[in-house]
Backbone atoms as SQL, in Angstrom:
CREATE TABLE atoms (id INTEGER PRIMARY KEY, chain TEXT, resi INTEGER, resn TEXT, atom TEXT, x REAL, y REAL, z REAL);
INSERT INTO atoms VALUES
  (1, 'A', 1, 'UNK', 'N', 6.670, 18.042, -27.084),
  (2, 'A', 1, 'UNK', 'CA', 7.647, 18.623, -27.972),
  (3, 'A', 1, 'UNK', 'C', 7.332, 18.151, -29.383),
  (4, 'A', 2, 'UNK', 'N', 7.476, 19.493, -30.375),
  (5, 'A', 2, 'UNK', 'CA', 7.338, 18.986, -31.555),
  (6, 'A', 2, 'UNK', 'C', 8.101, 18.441, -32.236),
  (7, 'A', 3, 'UNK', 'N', 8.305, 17.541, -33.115),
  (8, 'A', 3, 'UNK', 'CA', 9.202, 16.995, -33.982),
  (9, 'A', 3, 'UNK', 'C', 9.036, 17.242, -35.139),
  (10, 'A', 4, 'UNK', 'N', 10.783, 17.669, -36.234),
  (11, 'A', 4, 'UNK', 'CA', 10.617, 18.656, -37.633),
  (12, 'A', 4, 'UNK', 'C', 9.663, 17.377, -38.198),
  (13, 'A', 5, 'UNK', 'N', 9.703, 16.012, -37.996),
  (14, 'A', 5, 'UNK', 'CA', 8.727, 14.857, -38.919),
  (15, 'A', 5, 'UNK', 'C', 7.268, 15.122, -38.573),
  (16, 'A', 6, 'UNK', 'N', 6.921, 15.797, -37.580),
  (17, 'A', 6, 'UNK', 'CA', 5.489, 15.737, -37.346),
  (18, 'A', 6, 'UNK', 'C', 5.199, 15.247, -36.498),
  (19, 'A', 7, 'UNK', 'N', 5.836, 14.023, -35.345),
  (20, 'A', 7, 'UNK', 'CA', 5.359, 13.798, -34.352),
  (21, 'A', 7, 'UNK', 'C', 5.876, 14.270, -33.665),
  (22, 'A', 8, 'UNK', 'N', 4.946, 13.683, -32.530),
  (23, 'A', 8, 'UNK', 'CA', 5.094, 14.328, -30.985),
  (24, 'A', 8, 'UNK', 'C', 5.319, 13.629, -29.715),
  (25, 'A', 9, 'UNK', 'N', 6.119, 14.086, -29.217),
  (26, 'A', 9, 'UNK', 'CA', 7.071, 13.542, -28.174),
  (27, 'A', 9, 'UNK', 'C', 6.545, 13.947, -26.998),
  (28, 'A', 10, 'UNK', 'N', 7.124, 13.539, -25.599),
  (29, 'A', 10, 'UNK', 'CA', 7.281, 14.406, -24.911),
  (30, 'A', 10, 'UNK', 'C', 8.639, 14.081, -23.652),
  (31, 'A', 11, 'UNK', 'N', 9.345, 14.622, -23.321),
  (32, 'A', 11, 'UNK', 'CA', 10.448, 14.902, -22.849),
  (33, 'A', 11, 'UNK', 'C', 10.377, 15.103, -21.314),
  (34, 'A', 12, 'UNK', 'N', 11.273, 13.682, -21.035),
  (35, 'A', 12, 'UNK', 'CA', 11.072, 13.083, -19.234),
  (36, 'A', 12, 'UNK', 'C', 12.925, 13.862, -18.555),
  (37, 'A', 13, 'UNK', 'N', 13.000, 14.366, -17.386),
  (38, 'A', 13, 'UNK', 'CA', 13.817, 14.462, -16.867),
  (39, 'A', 13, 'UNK', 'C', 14.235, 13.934, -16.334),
  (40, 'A', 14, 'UNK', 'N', 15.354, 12.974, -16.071),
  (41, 'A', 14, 'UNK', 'CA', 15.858, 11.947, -14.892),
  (42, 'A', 14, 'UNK', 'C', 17.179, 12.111, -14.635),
  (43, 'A', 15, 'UNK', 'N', 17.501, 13.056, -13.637),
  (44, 'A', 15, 'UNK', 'CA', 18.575, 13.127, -12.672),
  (45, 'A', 15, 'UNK', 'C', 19.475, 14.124, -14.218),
  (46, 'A', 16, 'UNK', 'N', 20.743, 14.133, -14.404),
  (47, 'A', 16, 'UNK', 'CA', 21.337, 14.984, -15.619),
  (48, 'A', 16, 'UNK', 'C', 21.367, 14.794, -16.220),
  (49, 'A', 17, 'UNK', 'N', 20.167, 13.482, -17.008),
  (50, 'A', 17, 'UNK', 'CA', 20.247, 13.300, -18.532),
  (51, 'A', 17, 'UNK', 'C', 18.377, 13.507, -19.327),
  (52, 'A', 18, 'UNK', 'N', 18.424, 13.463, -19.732),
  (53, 'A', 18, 'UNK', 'CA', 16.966, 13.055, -20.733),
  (54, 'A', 18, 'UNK', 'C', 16.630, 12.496, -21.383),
  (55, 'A', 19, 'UNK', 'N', 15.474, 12.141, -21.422),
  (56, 'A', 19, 'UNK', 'CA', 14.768, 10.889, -22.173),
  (57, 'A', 19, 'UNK', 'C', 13.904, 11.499, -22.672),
  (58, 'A', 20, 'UNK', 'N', 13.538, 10.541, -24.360),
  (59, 'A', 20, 'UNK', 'CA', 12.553, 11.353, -25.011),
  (60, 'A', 20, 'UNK', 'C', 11.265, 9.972, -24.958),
  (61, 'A', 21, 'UNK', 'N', 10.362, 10.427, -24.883),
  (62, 'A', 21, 'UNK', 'CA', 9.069, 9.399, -24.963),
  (63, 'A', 21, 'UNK', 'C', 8.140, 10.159, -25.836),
  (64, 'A', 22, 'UNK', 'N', 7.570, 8.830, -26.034),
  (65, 'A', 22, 'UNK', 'CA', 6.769, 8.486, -27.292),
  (66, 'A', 22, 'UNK', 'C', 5.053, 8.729, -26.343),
  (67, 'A', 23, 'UNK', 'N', 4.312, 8.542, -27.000),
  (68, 'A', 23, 'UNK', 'CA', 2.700, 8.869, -26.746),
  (69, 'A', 23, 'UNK', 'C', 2.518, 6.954, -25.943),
  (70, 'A', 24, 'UNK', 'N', 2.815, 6.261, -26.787),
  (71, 'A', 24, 'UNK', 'CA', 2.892, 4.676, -26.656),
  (72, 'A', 24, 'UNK', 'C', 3.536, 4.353, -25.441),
  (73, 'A', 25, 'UNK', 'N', 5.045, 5.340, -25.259),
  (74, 'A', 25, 'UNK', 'CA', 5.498, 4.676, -23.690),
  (75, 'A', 25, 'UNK', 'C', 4.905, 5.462, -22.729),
  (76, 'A', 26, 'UNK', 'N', 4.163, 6.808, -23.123),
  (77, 'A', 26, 'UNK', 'CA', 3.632, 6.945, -21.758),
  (78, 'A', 26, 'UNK', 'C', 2.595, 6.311, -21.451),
  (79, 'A', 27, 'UNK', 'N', 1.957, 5.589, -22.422),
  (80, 'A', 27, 'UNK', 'CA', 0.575, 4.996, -21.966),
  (81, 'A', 27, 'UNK', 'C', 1.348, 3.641, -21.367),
  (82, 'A', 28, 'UNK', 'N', 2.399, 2.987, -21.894),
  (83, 'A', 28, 'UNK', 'CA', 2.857, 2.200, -20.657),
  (84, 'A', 28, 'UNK', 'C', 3.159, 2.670, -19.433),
  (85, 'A', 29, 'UNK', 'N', 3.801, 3.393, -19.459),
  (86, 'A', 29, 'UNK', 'CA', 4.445, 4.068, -18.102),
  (87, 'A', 29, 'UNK', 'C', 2.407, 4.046, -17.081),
  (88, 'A', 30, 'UNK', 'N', 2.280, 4.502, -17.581),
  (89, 'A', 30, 'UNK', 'CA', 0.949, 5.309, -17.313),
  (90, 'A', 30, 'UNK', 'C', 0.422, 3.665, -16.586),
  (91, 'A', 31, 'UNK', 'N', 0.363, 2.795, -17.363),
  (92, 'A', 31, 'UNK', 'CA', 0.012, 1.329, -17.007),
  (93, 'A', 31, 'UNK', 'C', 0.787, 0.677, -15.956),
  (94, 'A', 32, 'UNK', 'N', 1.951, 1.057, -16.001),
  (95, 'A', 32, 'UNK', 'CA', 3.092, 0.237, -14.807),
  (96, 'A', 32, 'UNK', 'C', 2.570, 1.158, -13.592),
  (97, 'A', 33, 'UNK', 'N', 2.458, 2.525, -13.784),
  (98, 'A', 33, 'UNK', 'CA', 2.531, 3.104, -12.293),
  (99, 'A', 33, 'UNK', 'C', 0.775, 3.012, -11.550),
  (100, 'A', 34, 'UNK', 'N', -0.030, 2.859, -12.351),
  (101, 'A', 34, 'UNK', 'CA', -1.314, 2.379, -12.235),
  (102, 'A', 34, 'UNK', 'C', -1.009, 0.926, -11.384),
  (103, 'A', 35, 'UNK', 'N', -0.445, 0.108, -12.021),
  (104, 'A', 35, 'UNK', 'CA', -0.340, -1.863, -11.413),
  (105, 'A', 35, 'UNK', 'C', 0.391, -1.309, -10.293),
  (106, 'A', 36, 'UNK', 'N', 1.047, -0.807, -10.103),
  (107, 'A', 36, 'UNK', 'CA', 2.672, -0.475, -8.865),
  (108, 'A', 36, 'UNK', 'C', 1.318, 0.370, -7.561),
  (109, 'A', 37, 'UNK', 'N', 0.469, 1.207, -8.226),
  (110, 'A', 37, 'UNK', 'CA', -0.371, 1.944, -6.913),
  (111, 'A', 37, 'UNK', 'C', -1.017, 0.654, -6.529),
  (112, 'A', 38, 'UNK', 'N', -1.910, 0.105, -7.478),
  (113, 'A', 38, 'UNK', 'CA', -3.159, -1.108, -6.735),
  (114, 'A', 38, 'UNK', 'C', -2.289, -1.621, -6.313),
  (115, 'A', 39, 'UNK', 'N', -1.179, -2.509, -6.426),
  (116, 'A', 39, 'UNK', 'CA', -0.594, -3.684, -5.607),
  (117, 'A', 39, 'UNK', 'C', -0.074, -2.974, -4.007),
  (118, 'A', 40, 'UNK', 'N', 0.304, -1.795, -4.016),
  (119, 'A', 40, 'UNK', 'CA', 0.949, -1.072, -2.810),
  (120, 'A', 40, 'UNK', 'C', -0.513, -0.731, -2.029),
  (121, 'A', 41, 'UNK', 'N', -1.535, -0.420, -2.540),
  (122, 'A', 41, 'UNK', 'CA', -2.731, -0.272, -1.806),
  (123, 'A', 41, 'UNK', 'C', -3.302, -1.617, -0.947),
  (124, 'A', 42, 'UNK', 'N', -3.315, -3.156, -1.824),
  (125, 'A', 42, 'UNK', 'CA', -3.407, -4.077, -1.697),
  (126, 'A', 42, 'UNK', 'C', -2.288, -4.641, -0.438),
  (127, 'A', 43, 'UNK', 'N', -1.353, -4.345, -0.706),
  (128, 'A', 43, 'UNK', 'CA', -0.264, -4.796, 0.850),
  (129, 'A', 43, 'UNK', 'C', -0.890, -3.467, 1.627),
  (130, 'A', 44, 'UNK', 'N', -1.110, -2.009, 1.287),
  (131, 'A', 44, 'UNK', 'CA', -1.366, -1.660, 2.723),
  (132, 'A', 44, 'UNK', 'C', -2.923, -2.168, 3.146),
  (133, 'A', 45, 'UNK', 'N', -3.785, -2.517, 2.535),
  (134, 'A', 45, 'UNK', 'CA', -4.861, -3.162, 3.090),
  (135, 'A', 45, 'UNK', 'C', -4.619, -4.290, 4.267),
  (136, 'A', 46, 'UNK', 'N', -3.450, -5.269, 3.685),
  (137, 'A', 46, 'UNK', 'CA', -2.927, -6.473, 4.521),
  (138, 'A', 46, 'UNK', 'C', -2.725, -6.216, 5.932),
  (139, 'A', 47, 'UNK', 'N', -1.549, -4.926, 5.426),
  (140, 'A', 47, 'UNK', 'CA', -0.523, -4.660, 7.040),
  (141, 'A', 47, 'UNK', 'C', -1.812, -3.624, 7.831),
  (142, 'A', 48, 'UNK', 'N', -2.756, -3.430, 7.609),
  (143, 'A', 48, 'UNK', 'CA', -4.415, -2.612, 8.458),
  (144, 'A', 48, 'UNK', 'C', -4.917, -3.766, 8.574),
  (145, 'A', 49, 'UNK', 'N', -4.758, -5.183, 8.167),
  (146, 'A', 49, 'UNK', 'CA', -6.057, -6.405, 8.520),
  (147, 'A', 49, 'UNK', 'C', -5.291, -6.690, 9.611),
  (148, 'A', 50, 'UNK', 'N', -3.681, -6.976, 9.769),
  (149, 'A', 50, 'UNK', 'CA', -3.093, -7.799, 10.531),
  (150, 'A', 50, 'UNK', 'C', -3.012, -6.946, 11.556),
  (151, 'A', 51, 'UNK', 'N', -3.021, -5.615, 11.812),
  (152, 'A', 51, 'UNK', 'CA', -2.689, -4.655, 12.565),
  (153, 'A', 51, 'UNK', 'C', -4.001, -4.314, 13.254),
  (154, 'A', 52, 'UNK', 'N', -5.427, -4.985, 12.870),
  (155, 'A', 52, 'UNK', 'CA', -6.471, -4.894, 13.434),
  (156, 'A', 52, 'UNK', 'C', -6.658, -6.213, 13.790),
  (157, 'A', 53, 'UNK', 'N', -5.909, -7.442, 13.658),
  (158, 'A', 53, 'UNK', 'CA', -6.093, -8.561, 14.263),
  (159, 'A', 53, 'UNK', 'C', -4.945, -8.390, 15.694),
  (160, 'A', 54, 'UNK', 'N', -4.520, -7.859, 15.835),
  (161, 'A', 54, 'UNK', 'CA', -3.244, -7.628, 16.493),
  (162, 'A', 54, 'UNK', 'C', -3.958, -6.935, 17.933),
  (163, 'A', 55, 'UNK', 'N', -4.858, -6.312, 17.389),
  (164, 'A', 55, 'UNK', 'CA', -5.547, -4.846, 18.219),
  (165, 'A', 55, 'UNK', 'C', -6.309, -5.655, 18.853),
  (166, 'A', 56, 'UNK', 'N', -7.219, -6.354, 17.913),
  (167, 'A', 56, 'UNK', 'CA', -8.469, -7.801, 18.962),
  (168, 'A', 56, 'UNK', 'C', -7.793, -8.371, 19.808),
  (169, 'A', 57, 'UNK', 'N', -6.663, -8.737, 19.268),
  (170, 'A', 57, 'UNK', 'CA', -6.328, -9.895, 20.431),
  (171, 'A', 57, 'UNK', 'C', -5.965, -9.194, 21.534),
  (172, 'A', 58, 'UNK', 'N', -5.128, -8.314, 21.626),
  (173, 'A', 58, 'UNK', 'CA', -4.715, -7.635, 22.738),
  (174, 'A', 58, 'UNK', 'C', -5.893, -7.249, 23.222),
  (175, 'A', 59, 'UNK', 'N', -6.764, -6.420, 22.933),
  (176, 'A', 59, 'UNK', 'CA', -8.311, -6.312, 23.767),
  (177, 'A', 59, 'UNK', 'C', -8.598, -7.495, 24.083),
  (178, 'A', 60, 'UNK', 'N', -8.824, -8.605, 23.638),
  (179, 'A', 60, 'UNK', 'CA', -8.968, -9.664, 24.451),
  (180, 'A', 60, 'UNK', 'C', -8.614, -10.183, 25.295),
  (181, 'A', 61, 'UNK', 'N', -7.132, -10.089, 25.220),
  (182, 'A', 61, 'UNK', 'CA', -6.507, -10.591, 26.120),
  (183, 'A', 61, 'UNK', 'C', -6.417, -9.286, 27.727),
  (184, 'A', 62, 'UNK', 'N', -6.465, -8.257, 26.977),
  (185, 'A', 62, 'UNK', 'CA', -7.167, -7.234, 28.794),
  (186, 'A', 62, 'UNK', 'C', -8.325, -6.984, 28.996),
  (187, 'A', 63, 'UNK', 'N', -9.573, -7.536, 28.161),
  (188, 'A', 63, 'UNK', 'CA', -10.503, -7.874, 28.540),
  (189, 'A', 63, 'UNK', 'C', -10.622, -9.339, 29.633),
  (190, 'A', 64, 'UNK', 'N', -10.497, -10.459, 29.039),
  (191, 'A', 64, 'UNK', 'CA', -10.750, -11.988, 29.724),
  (192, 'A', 64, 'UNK', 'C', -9.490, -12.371, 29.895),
  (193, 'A', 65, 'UNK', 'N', -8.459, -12.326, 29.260),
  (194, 'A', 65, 'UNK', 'CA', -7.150, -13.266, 29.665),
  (195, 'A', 65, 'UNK', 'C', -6.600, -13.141, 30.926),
  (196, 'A', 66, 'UNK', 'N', -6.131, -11.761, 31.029),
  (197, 'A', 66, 'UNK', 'CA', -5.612, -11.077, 32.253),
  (198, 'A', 66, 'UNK', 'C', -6.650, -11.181, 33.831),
  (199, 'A', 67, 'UNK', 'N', -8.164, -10.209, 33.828),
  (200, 'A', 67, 'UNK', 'CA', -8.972, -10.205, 35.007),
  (201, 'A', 67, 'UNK', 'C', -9.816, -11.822, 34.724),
  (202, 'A', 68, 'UNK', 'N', -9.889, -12.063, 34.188),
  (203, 'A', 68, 'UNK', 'CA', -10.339, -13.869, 33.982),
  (204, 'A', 68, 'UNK', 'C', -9.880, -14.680, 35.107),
  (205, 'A', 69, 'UNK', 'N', -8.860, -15.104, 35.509),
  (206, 'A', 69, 'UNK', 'CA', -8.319, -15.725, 36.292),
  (207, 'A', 69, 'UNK', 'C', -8.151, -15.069, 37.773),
  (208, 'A', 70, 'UNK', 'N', -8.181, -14.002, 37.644),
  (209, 'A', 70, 'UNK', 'CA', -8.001, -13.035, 38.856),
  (210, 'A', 70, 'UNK', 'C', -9.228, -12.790, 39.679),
  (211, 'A', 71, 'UNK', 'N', -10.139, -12.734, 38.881),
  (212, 'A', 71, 'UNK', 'CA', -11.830, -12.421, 39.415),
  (213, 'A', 71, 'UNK', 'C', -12.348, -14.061, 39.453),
  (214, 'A', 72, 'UNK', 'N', -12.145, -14.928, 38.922),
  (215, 'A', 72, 'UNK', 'CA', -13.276, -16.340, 39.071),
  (216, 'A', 72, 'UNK', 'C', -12.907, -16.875, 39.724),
  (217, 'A', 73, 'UNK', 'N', -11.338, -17.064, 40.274),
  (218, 'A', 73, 'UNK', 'CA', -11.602, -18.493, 41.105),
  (219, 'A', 73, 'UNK', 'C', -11.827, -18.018, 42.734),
  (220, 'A', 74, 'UNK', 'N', -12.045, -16.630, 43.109),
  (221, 'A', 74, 'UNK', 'CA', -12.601, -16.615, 44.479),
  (222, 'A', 74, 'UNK', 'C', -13.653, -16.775, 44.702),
  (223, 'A', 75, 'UNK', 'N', -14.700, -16.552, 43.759),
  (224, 'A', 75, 'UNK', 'CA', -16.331, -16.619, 43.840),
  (225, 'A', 75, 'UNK', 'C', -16.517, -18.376, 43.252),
  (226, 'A', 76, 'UNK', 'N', -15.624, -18.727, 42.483),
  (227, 'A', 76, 'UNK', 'CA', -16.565, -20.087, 42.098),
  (228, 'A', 76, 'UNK', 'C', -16.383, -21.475, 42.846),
  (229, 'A', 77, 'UNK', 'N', -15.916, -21.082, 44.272),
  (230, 'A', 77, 'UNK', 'CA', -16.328, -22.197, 45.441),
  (231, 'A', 77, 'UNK', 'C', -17.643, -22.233, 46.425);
């Protein structure tokens, strides 16, 4: 949006009111929602590490934990 002084705005909608922004706050804005994606990418990386440590163990444990004990001690007398 133009302004009668010459600058230029541009005009945010939020819920029934409006806000006018500047070139300066969108390059913040622009900066906060940039930091807000990496950090939310960064926890979902976490909750996929722990959720693939979660997955090993359980394969492990119905791999050797479970038939482990069930299969060795008849053969190892």
């Amino acid at each position: 949006m133009d302004r009668p002084n010459g600058t230029i705005g541009y005009m945010l909608r939020v819920g029934t009111g409006k806000v006018f922004l500047s070139a300066g706050d969108l390059a913040r804005l622009n900066h906060v929602i940039r930091f807000e994606l990496h950090s939310a990418h960064r926890i979902h990386l976490l909750i996929w590490a722990i959720q693939l440590l979660i997955l090993c163990a359980l394969a492990w444990l119905l791999a050797y934990g479970i038939p482990g004990p069930l299969f060795v001690y008849p053969w190892s007398y």
